[in-house]
N, C-alpha and C positions, 0 to 999 in steps of 0.2 A: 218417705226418707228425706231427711233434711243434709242439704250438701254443706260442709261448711269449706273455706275458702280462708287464703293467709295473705296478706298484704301488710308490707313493711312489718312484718315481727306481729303486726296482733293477728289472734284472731277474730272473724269477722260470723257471725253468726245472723244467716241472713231473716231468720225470724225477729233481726232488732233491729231489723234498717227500714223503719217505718219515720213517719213524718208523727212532728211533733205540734206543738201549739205555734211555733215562731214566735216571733215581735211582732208588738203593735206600735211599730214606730218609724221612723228611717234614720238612714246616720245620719245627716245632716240634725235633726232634730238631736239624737246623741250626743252628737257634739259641740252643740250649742250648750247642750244642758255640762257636761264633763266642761267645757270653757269657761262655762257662769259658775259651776264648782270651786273648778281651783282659781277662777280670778276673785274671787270673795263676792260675789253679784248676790248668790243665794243665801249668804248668811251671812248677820250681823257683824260680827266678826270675822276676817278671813284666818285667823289661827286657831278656830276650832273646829275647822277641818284637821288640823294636823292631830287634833285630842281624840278626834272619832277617827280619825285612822292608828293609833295608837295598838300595837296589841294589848291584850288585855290577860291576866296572868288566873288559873284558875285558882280554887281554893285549896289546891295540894303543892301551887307554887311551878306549877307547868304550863306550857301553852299545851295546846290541840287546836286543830282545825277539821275541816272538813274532809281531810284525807289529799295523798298525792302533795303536791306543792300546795296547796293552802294548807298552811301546819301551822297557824294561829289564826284566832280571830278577836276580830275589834268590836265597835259597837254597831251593829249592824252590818260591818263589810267583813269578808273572806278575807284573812291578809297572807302573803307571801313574805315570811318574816325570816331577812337575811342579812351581813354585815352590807352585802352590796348590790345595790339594785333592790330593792325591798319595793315591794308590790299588795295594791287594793283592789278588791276583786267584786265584781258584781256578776253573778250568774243567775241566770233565769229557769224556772221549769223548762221555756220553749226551747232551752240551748244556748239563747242569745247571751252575750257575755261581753265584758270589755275590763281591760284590768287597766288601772294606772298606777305607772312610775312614778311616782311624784319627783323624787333625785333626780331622774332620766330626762325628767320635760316630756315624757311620752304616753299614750295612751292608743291599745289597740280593741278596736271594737272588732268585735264579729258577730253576726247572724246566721244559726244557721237552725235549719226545723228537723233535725236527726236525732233521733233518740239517744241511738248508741255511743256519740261520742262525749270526750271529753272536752267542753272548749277551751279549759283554761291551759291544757297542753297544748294544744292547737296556736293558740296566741303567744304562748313563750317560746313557741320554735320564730313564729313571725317577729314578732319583738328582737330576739337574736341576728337578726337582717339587720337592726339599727343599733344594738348594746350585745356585739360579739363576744364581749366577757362576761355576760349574765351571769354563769355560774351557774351554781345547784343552789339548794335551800336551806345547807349551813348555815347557821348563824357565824359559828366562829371561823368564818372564812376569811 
């Protein structure tokens, strides 16, 4: 008999709180890479980053994303596409994740090896600690 258990509104289903792949990395390394990012280090031009974070529109003239707050996606990144605060997202199988602000000047990384959660919710509560009017993920906000 499998007990389940409620914490802050979800439910928690203890046959999904197993460990996952993690990162093979450390923040420090993260954030050198995210820094060489947006200071133009890693590519030839520094404003084509702003192309590949672009949403990009399907062929019926909508976004989608990956569900939840990633509700578009660009060339390769998850995007958080909203009038304010707009957000690119990098999530891993192991969990590990880290989204940047680009407007914000902000980037939060996290680590973590849990199956069951979501990170990219987990980092917009923490990001909220530094951009209190994040908002939701209206566009026409």
């Amino acid at each position: 008999m499998l007990n389940f258990c409620y914490s802050t509104g979800f439910r928690v289903d203890p046959s999904k709180m197993i460990t996952d792949a993690g990162a093979f990395t450390t923040a420090e390394e993260m954030a050198k890479w995210i820094i060489g990012l947006q200071s133009g280090k890693l590519l030839k031009k520094n404003e084509d980053i702003g192309v590949t974070w672009e949403p990009v529109k399907l062929n019926n003239g909508t976004y989608d994303g990956f569900g939840g707050i990633l509700n578009a996606y660009a060339l390769g990144w998850p995007v958080i596409m909203r009038k304010n605060h707009p957000a690119v997202a990098s999530i891993g199988g192991g969990r590990a994740a880290f989204i940047i602000y680009p407007k914000d000047n902000l980037t939060v990384i996290l680590f973590s090896n849990l199956t069951s959660i979501t990170p990219e919710e987990i980092i917009e509560k923490i990001a909220q600690f530094y951009i209190p009017d994040i908002g939701n993920t209206s566009f026409s906000d």
